[in-house]
MARFI-364475 format. One line per field, with one value per residue: residue number from 1; x, y, z of N, C-alpha, C in turn. Coordinates in Angstrom, 2 decimals. Example, Ala and Ser with C-alpha at 12.3 -4.5 7.8 and 13.67 -1.06 7.14 Angstrom:
<recs>
pos <- c(1:2)
nx <- c(13.19:12.85)
ny <- c(-5.69:-2.25)
nz <- c(7.80:7.08)
cax <- c(12.30:13.67)
cay <- c(-4.50:-1.06)
caz <- c(7.80:7.14)
cx <- c(13.20:12.90)
cy <- c(-3.30:0.03)
cz <- c(7.80:7.87)
</recs>
This chain:
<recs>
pos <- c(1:2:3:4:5:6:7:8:9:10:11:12:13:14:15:16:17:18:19:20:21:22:23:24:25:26:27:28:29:30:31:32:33:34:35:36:37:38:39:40:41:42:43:44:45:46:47:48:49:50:51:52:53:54:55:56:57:58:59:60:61:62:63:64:65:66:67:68:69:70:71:72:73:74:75:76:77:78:79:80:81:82:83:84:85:86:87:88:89:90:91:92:93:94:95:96:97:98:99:100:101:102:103:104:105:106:107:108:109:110:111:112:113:114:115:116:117:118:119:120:121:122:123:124:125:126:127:128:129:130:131:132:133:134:135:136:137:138:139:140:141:142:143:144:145:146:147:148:149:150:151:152:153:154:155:156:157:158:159:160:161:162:163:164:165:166:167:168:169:170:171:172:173:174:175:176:177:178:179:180:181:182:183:184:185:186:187:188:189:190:191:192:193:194:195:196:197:198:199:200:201:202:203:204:205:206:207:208:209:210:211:212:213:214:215:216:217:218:219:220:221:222:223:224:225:226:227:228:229:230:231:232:233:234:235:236:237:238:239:240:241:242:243:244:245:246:247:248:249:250:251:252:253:254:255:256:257:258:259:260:261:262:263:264:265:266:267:268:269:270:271:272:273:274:275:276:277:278:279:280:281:282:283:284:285:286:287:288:289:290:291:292:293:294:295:296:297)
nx <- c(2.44:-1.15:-2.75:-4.45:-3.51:-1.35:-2.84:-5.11:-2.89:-1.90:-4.12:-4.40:-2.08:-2.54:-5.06:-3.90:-1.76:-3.42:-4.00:-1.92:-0.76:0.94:1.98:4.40:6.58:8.53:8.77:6.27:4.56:5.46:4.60:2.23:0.67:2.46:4.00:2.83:0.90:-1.69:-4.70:-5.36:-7.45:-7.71:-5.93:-7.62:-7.28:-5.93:-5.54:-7.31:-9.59:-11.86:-12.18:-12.63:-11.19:-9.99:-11.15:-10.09:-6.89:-7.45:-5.98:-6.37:-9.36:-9.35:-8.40:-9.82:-12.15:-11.11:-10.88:-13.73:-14.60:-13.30:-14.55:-17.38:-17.14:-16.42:-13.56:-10.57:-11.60:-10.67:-12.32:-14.50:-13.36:-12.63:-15.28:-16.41:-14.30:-14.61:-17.17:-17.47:-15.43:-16.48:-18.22:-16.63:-16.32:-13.81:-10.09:-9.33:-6.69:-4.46:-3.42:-6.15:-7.99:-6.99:-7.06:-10.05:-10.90:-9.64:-11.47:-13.70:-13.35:-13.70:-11.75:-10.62:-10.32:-7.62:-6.29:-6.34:-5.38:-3.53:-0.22:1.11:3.70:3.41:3.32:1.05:-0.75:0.37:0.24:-1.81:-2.06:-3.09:-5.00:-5.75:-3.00:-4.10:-6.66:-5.11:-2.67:-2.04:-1.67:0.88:0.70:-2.00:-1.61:0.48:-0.70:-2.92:-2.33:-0.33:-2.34:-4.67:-2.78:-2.08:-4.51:-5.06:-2.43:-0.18:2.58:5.76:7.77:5.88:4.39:6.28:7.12:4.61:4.34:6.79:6.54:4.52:5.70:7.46:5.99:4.40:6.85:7.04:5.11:5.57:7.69:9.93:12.36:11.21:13.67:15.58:13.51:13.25:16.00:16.13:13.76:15.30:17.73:16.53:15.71:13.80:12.95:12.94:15.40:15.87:14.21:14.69:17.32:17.21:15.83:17.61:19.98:18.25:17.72:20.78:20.37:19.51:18.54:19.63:18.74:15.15:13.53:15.41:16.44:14.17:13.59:15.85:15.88:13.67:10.15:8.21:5.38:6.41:7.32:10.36:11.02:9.45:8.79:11.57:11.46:9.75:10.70:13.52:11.76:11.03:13.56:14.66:13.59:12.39:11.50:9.68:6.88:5.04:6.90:7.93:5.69:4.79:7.17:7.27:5.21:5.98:8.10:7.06:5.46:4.55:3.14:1.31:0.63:3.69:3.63:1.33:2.48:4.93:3.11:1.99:4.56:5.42:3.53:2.67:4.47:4.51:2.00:-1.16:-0.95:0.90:0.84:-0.58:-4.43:-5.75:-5.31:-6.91:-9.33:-10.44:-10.42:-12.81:-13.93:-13.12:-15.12:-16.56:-14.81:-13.76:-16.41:-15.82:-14.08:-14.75:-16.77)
ny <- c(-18.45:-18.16:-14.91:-13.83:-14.10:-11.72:-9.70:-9.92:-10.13:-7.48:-5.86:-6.71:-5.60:-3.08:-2.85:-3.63:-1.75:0.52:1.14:2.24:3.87:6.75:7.70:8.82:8.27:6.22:4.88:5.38:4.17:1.25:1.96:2.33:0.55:-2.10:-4.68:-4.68:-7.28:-8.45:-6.92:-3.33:-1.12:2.52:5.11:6.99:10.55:9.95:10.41:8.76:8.27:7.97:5.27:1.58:-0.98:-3.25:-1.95:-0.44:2.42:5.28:4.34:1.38:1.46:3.41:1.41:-0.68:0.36:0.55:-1.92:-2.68:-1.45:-1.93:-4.68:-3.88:-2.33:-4.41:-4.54:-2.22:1.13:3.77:6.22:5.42:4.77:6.96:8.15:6.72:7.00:9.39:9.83:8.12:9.41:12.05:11.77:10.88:9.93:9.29:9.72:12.18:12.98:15.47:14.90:13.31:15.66:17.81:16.61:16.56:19.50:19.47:18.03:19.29:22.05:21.00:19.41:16.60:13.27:12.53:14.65:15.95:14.67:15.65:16.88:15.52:13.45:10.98:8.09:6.40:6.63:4.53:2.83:1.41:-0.19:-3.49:-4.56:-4.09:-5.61:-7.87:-8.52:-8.23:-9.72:-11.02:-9.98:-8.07:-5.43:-4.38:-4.05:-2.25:0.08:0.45:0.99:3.37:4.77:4.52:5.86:8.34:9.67:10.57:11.14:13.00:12.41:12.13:10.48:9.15:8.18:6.17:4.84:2.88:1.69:0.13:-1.44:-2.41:-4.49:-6.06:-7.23:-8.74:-10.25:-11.91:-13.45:-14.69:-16.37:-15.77:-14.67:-12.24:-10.64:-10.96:-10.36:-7.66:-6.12:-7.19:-5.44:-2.98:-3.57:-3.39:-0.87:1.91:4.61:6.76:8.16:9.39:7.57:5.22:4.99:5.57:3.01:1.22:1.49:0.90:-1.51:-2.48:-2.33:-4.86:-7.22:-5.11:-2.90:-2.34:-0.30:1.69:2.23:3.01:4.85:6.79:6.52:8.08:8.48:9.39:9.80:11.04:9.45:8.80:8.07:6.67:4.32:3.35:1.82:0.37:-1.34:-2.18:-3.73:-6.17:-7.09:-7.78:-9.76:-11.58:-13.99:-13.87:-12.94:-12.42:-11.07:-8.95:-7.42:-6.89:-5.37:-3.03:-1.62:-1.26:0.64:2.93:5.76:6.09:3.85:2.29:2.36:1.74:-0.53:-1.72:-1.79:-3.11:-6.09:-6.71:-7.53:-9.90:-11.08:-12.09:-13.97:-15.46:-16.20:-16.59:-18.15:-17.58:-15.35:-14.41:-15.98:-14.90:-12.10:-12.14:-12.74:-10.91:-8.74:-6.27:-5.35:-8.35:-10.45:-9.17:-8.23:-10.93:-12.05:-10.17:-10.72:-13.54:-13.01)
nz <- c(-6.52:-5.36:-6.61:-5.68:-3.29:-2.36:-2.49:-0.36:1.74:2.01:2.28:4.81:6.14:5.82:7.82:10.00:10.69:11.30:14.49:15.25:13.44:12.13:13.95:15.32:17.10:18.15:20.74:21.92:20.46:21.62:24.39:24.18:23.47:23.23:21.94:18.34:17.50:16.60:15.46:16.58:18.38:17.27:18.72:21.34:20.33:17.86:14.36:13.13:14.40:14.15:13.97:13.79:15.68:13.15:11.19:7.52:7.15:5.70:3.13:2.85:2.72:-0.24:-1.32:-1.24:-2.59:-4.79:-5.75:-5.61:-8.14:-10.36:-10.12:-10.66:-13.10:-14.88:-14.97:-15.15:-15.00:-15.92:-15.80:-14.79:-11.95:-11.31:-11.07:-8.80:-6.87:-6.47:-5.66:-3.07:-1.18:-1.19:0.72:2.86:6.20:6.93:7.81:5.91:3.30:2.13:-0.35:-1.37:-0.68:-2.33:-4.98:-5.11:-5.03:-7.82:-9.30:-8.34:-9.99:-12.66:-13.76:-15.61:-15.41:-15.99:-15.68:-13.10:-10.49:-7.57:-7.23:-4.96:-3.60:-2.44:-0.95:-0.24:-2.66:-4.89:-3.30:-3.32:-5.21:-4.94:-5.72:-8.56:-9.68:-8.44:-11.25:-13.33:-13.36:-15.25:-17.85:-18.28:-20.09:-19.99:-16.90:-15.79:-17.40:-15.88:-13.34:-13.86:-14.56:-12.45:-10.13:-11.23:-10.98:-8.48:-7.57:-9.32:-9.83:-10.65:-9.41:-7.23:-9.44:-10.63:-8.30:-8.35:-10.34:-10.11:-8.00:-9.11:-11.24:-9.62:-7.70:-10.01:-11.21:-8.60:-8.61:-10.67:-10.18:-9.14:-6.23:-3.83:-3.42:-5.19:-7.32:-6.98:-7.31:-10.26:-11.03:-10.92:-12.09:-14.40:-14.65:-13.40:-14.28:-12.58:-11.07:-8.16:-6.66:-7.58:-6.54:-3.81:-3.40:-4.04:-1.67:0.15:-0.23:0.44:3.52:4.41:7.32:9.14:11.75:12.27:12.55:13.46:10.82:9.38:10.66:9.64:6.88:6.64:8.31:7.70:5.19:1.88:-1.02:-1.31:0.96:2.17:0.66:0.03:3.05:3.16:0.28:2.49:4.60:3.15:2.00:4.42:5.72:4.28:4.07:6.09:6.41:8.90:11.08:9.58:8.96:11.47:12.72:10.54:11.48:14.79:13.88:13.48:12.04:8.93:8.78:7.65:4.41:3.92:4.76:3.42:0.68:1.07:1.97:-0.36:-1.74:-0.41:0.63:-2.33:-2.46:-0.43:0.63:2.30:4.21:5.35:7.37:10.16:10.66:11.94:11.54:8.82:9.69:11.11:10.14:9.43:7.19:5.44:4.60:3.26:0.71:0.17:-0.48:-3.46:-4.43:-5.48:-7.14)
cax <- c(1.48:-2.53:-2.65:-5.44:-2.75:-0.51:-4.08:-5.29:-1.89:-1.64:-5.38:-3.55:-1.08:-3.41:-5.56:-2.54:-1.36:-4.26:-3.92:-0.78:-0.59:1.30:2.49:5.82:7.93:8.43:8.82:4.74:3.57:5.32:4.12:0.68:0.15:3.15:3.92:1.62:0.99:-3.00:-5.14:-5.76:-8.47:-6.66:-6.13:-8.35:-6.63:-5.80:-6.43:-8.14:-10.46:-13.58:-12.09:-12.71:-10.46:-10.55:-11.82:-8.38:-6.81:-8.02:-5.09:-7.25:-10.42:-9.12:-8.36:-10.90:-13.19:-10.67:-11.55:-15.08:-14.69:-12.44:-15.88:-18.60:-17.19:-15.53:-11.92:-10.15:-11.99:-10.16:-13.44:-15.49:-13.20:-13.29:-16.56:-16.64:-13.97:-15.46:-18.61:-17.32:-14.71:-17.42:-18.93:-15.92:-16.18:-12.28:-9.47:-8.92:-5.55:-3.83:-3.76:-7.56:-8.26:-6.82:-8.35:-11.58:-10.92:-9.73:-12.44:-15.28:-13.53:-13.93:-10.40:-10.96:-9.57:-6.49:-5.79:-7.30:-4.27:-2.80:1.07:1.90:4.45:3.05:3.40:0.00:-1.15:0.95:0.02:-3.43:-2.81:-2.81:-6.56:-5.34:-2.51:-4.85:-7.04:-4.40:-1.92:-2.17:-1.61:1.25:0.59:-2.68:-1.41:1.10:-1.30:-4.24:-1.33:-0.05:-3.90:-4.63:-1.92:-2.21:-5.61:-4.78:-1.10:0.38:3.98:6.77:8.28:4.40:4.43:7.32:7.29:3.94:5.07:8.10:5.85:4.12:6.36:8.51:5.56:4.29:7.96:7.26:3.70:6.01:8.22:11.10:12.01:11.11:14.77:15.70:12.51:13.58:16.77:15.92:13.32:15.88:18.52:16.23:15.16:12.31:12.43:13.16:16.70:15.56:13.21:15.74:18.29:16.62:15.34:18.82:20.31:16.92:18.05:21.47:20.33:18.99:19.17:19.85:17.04:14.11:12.91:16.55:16.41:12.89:13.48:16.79:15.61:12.34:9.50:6.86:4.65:6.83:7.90:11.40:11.22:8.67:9.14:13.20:11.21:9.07:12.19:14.09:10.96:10.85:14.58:15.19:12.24:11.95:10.93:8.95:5.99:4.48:7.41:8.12:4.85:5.19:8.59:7.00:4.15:6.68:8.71:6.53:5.27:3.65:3.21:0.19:1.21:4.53:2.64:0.47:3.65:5.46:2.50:1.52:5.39:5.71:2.43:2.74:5.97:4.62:0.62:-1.87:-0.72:2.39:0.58:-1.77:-5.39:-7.04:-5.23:-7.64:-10.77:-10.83:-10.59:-14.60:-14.53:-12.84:-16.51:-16.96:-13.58:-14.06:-17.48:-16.08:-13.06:-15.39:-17.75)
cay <- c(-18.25:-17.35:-14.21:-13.36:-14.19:-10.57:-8.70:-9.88:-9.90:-5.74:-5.16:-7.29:-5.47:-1.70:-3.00:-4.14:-0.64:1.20:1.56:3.01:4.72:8.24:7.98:8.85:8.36:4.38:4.95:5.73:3.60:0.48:2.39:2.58:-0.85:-2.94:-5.42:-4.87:-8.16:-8.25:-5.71:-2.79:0.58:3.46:5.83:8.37:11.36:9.34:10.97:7.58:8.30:7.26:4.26:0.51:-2.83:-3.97:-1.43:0.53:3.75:5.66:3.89:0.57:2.01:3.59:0.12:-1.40:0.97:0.06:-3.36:-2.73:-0.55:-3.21:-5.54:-3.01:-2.18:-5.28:-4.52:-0.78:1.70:5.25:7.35:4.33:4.85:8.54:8.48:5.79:7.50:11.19:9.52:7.67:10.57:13.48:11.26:9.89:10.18:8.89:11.23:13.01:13.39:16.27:14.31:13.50:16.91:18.65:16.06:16.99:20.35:20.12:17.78:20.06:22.42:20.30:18.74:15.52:11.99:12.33:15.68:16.21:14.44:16.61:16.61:14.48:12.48:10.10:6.26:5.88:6.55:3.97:1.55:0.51:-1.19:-4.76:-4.60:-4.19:-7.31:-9.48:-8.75:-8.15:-10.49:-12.15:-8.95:-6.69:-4.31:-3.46:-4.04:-1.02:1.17:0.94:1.37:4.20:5.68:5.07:6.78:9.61:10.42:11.28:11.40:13.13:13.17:11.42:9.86:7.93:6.95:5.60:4.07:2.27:0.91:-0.65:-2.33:-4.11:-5.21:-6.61:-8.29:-9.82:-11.05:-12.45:-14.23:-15.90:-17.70:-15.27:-14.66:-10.83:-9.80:-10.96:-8.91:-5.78:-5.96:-7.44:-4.41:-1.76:-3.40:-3.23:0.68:2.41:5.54:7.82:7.86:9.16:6.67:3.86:4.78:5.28:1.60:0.17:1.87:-0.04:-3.47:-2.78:-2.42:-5.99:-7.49:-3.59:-2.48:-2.30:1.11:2.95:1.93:3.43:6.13:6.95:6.97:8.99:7.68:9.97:9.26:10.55:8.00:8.72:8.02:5.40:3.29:2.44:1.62:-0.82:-2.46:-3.03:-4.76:-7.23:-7.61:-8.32:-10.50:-11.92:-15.25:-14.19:-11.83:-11.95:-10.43:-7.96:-6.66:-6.14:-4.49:-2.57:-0.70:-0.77:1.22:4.47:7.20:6.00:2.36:1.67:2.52:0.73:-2.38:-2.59:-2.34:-4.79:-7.08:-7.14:-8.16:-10.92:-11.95:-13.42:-15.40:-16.82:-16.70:-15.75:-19.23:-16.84:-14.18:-14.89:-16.10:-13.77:-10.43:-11.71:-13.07:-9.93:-7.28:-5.81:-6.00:-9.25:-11.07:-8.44:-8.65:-12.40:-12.34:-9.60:-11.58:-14.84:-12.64)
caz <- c(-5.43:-6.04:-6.96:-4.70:-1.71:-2.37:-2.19:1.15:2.65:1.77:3.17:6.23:6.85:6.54:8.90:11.64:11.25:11.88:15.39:15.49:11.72:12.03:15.47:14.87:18.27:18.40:22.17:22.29:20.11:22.39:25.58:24.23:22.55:23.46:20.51:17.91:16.31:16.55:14.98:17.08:18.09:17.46:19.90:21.22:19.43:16.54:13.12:12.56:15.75:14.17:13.21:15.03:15.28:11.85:9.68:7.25:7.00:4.05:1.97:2.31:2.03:-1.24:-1.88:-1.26:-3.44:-6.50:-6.10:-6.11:-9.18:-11.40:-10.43:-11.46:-14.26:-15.66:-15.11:-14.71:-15.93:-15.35:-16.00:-13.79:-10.51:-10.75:-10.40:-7.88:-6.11:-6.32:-4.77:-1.77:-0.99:-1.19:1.86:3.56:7.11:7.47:7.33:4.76:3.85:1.10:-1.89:-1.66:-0.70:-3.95:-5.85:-5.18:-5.25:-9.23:-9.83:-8.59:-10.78:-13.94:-14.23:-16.17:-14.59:-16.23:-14.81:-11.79:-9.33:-6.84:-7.06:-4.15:-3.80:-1.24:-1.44:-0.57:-4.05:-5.39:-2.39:-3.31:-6.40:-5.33:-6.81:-10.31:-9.85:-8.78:-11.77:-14.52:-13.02:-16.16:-18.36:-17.72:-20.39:-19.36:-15.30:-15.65:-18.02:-15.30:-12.67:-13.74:-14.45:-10.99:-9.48:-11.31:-10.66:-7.28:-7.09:-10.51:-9.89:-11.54:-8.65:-7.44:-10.24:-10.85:-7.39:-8.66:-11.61:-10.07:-7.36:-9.78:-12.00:-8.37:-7.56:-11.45:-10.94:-7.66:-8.61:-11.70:-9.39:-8.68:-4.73:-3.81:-3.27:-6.72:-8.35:-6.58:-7.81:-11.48:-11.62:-10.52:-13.12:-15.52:-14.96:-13.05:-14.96:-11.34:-10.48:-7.01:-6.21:-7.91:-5.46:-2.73:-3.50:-4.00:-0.89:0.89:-0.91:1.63:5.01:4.65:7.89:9.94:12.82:11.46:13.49:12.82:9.48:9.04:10.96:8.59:5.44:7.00:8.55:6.59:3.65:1.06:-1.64:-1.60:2.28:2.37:-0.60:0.62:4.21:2.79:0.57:3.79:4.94:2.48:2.52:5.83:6.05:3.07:4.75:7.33:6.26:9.97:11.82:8.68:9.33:12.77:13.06:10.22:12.98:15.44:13.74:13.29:11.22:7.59:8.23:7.00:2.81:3.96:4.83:2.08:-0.30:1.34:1.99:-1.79:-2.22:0.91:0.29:-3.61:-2.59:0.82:0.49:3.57:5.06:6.59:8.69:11.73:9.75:12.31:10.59:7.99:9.65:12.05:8.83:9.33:5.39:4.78:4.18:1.56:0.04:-0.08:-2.00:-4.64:-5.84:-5.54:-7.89)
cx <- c(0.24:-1.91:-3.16:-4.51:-2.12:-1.90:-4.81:-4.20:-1.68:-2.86:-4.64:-3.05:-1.67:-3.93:-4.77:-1.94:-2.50:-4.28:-2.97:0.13:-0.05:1.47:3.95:7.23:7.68:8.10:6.63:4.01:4.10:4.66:2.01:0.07:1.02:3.91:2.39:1.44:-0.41:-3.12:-5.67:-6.60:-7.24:-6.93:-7.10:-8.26:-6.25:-6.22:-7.49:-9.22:-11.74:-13.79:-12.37:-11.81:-11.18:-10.93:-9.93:-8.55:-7.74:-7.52:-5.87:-8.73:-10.50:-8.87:-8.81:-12.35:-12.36:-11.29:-12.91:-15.45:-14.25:-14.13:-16.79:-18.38:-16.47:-14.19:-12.28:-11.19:-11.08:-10.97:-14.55:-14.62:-13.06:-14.06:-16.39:-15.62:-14.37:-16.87:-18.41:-16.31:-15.43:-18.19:-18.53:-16.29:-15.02:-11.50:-9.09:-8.14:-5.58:-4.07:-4.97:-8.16:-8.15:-7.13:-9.37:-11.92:-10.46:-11.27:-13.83:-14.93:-13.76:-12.89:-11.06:-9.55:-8.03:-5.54:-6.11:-6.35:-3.62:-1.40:2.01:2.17:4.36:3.17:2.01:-1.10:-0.47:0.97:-0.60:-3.45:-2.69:-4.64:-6.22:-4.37:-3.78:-6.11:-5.86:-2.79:-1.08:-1.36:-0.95:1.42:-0.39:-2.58:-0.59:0.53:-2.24:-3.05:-0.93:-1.38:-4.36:-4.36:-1.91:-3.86:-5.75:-3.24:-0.16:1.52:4.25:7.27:6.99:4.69:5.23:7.31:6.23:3.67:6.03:7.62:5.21:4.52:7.41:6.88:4.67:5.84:8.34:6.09:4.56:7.25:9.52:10.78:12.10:12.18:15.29:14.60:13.10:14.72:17.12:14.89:14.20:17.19:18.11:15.87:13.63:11.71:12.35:14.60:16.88:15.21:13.96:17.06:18.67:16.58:16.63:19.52:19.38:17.47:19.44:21.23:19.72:19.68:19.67:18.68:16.37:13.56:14.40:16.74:15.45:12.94:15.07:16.62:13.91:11.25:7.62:6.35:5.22:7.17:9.47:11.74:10.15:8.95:10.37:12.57:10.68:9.88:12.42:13.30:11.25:12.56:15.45:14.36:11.49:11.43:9.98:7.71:5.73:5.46:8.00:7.01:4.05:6.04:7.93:5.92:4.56:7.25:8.08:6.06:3.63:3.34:2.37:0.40:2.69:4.28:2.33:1.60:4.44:4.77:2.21:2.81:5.96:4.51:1.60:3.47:5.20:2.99:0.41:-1.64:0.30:2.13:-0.90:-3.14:-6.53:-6.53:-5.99:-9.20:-11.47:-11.18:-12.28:-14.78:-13.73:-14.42:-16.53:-15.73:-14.20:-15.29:-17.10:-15.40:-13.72:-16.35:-17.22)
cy <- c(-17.56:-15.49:-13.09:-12.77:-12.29:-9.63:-8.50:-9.88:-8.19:-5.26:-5.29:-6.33:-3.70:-2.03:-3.39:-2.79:0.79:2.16:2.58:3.84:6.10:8.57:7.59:8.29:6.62:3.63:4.34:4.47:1.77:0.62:1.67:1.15:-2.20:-3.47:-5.54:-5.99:-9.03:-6.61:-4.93:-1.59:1.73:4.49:6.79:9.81:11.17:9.98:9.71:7.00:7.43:5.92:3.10:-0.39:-3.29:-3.26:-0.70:1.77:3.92:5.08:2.75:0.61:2.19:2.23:-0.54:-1.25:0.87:-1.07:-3.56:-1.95:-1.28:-4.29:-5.48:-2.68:-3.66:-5.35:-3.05:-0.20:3.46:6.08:6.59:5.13:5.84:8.88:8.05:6.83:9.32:10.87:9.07:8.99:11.97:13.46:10.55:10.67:9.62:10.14:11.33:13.75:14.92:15.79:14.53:15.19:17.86:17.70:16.13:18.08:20.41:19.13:18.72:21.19:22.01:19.61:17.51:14.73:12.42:14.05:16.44:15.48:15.45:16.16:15.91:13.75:11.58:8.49:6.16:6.14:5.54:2.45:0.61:-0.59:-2.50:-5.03:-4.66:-5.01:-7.84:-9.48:-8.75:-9.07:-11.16:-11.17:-7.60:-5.54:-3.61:-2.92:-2.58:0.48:1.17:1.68:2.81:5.49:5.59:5.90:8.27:10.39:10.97:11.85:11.70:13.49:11.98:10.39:8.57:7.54:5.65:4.05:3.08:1.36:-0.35:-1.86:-3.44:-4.72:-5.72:-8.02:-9.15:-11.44:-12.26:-13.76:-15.61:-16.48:-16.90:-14.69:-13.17:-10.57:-9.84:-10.39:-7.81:-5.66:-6.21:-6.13:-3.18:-1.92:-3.30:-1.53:0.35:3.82:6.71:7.60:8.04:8.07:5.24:3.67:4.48:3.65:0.61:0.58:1.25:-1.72:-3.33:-3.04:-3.50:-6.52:-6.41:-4.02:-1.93:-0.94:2.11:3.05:2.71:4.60:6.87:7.63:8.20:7.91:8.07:9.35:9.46:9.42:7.71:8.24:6.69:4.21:2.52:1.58:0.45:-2.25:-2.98:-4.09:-6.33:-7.77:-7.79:-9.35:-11.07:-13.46:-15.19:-12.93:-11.56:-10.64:-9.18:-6.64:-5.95:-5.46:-3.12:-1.13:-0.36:0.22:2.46:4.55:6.28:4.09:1.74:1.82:1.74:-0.86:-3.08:-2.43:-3.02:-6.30:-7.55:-8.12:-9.56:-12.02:-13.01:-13.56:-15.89:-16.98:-15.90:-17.04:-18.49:-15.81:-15.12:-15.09:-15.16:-12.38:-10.51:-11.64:-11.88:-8.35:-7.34:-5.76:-7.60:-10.13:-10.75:-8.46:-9.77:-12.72:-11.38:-10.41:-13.04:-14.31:-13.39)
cz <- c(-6.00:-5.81:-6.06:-3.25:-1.55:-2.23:-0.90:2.34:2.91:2.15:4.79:6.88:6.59:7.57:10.26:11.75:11.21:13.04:15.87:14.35:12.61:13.49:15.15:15.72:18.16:19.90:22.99:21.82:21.00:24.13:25.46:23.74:22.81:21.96:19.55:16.89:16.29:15.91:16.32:17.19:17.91:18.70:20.02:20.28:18.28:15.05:12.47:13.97:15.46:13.33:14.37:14.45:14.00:10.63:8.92:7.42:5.90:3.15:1.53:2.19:0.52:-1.95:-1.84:-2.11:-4.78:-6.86:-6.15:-7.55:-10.05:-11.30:-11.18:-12.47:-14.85:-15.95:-14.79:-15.43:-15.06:-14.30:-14.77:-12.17:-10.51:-10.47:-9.02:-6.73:-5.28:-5.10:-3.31:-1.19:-0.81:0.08:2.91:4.76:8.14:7.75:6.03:4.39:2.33:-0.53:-2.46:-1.88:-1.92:-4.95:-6.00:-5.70:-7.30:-9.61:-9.61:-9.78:-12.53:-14.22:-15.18:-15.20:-14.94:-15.72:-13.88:-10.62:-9.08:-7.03:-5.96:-4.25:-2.93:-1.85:-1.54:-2.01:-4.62:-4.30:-2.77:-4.63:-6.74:-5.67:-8.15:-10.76:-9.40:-10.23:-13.11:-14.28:-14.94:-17.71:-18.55:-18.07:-19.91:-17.62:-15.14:-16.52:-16.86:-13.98:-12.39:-13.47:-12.81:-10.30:-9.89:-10.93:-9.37:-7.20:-8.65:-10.13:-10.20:-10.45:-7.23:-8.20:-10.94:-9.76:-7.14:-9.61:-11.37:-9.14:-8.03:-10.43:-10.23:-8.32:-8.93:-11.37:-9.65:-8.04:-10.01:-11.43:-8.70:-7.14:-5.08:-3.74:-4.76:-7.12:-8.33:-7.32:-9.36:-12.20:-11.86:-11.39:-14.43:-15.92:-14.17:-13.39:-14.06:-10.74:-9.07:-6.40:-6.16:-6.54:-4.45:-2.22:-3.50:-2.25:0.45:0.87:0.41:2.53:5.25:6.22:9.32:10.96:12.00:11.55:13.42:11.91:8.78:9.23:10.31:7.30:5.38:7.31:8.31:5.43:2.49:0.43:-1.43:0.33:2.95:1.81:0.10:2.17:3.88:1.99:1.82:4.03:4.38:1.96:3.28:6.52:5.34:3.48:5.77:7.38:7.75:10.44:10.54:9.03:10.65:13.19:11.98:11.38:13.70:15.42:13.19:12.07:9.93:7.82:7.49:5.18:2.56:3.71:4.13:0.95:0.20:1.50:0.85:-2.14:-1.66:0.47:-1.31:-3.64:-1.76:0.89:2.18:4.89:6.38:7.33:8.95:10.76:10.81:12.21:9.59:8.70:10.67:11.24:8.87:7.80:4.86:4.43:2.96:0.79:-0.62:-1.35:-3.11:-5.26:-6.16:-6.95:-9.83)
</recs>
């Protein structure tokens, strides 16, 4: 499957959980929205208040300013998206979660790229990087060296990174013909170098098939990795045929969805392409235009 497909499926599926990102009770977020399988505003109170239908959290923002950074400079550059990211981040008017926050803070004190990530263990550091498959697709030494550089520049812990690593080698494995449930499980017999994170991830590979929303809300339905990561598995093996309704039970089911999303959409979306979710989760994304002309660039 193009390559491209696993990149706009994982903007997709930030922007579908937007509306209802970090609303934890499942109860609320069907009260308040019903089925969410359109993109929606977020709520009034929303930490993503000053957001509209269509635009992402910060996770695809952040991902969306990689992929303009892999352009401008000609591929990864470490030292390139630190800037790039120091610059848009010094002026975000999103939220602004922890991670970012002590990233800034070592960079104003001088940290350098490579040590200047805050110690969180959040997925969404390890979400964003279907920007660096679709350019290194081709390349998986340099795909898991920019990978890991990514992730650490915001998110320096062992268990991100780990849980960023393993993503892209699941989906390299998926783009070269193997189905996502076999990757996950061919990465996780081969080693991911976090025995947490691995476990977690195999214990995810079971509940194939479970409720999607007790399942989620089980293994945690926060941003940790060790609580996200297994959430996003399930996804993709219980739904390994059917990206749409993956990525709706996904929102349904609370808390972190939006870093869920986009790691399951990267992995749904290079087996089944953008043919398998709704074509107005793309044509309604307020940056798909611009997307469109960078990877056209």
């Amino acid at each position: 499957m193009n390559h491209t497909d696993q990149l706009l499926v994982s903007f997709a599926a930030d922007s579908l959980a937007l509306g209802a990102h970090w609303i934890y009770d499942p109860i609320k977020i069907d009260m308040e929205f019903g089925r969410v399988d359109s993109l929606r505003q977020p709520l009034a109170d929303s930490f993503h208040k000053r957001k509209n239908k269509g635009d992402f959290t910060h996770y695809g923002d952040q991902a969306l300013l990689l992929l303009s950074s892999i352009i401008s400079h000609q591929g990864f550059s470490l030292s390139g998206f630190a800037d790039d990211w120091k610059e848009m981040m010094n002026n975000y008017t999103g939220y602004m979660d922890g991670a970012s926050r002590k990233t800034l803070e070592h960079m104003d004190s001088g940290a350098a790229p490579e040590e200047c990530g805050s110690p969180s263990n959040d997925l969404g550091g390890a979400a964003r990087i279907a920007p660096l498959i679709w350019r290194y697709h081709d390349d998986q030494e340099k795909l898991l060296e920019s990978v890991r550089q990514q992730t650490v520049l915001t998110h320096n812990n062992p268990a991100t990174i780990a849980g960023a690593e393993s993503l892209a080698r699941i989906v390299l494995l998926v783009l070269r013909g193997t189905t996502p449930v076999a990757a996950i499980n061919q990465v996780l017999t081969e080693g991911i170098g976090h025995e947490e994170v691995a476990e977690k991830m195999r214990q995810a590979c079971e509940t194939a098939g479970a409720d999607t929303t007790a399942t989620i809300q089980r293994f945690g339905p926060a941003c940790g990795i060790t609580a996200a990561l297994p959430g996003a598995i399930h996804l993709v093996c219980s739904y390994e045929d059917d990206p749409t309704s993956a990525l709706i039970a996904n929102v349904m089911a609370g808390g972190e969805s939006a870093a869920r999303g986009m790691a399951a959409g990267m992995i749904l979306g290079a087996h089944h392409g953008i043919e398998a979710i709704p074509r107005q989760w793309l044509t309604e994304m307020n940056a798909y235009k611009h997307i469109t002309e960078l990877i056209q660039r």
